[in-house]
GULOFI-873946 format. One line per field, with one value per residue (C-alpha): residue number from 1; x, y, z. Coordinates in steps of 0.02 Angstrom, whole numbers, always signed. Layout:
N
seq: c(NUM ...)
xx: c(X ...)
yy: c(Y ...)
zz: c(Z ...)
% end
This chain:
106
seq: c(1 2 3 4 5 6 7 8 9 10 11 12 13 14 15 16 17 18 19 20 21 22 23 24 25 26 27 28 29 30 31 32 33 34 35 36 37 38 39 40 41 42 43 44 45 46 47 48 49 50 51 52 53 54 55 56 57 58 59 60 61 62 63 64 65 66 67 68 69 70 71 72 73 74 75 76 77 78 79 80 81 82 83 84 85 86 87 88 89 90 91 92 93 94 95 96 97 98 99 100 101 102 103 104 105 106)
xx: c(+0 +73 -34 +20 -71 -83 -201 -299 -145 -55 -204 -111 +41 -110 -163 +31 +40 -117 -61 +99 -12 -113 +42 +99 -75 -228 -332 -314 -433 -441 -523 -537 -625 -609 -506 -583 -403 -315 -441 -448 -338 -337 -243 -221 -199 -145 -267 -301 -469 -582 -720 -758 -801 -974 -891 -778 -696 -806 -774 -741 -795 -772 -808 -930 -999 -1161 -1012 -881 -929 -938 -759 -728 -858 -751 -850 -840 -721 -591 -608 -483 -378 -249 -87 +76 +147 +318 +469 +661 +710 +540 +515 +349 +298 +441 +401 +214 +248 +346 +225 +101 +180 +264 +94 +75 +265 +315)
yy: c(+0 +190 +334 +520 +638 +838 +987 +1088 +1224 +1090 +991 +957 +871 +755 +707 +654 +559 +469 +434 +358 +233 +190 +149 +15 -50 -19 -67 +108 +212 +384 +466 +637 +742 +908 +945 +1100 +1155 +1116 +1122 +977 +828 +679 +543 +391 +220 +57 -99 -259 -233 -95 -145 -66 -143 -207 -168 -68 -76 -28 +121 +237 +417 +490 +380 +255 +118 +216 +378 +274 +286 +497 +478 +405 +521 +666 +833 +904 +1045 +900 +787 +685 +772 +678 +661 +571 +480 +547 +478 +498 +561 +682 +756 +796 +801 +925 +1045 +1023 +1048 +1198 +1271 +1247 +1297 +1484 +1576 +1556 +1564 +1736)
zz: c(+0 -44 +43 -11 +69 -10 +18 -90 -100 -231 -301 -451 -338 -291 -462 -514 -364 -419 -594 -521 -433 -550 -666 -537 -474 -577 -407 -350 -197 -208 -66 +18 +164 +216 +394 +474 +513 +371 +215 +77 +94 -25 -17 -148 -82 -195 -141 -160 -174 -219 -121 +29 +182 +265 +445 +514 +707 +850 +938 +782 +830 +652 +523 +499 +362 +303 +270 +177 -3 +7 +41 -138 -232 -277 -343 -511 -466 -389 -538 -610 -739 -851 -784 -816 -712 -638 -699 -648 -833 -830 -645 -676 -491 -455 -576 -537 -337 -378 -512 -401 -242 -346 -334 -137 -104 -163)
% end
């Protein structure tokens, strides 16, 4: 399993990360929630499976069965665009983290 976890500052950063997944596992989770403190975080997990379960632990204060699937269901303004995957002869996710990252940073 590989998790990368990014905010909304560097959404692009996040949809690399995703293709570069995908490109080693096809049986790929994307999921996402918004953290009061911190904004929109998304993270992209490799799986065995991509079905999600009928239980979960007891004693979970913040997340529950009947709330898994809105997790997955991204809206249209977060939708997937196409991205390569990085590579070590490309860089891609540098120059996207720092193209991203220019605007806030100076």
């Amino acid at each position: 399993m590989s998790c990368k976890d990014v905010s909304d500052v560097c959404p692009r950063f996040f949809l690399v990360y995703r293709a570069n997944s995908k490109a080693s596992r096809p049986a790929n989770l994307s999921l996402h929630v918004y953290v009061p403190s911190f904004g929109e975080w998304a993270s992209s997990s490799q799986v065995r499976t991509t079905t999600l379960p009928k239980s979960l632990p007891a004693g979970l204060r913040f997340v529950s069965v009947d709330g898994l699937p809105a997790l997955f269901q991204f809206p249209p303004d977060m939708a997937p665009l196409p991205m390569p995957p990085n590579q070590l002869n490309s860089q891609f996710l540098v120059r996207t983290y720092e193209n991203d990252w220019k605007d806030i940073s100076h």
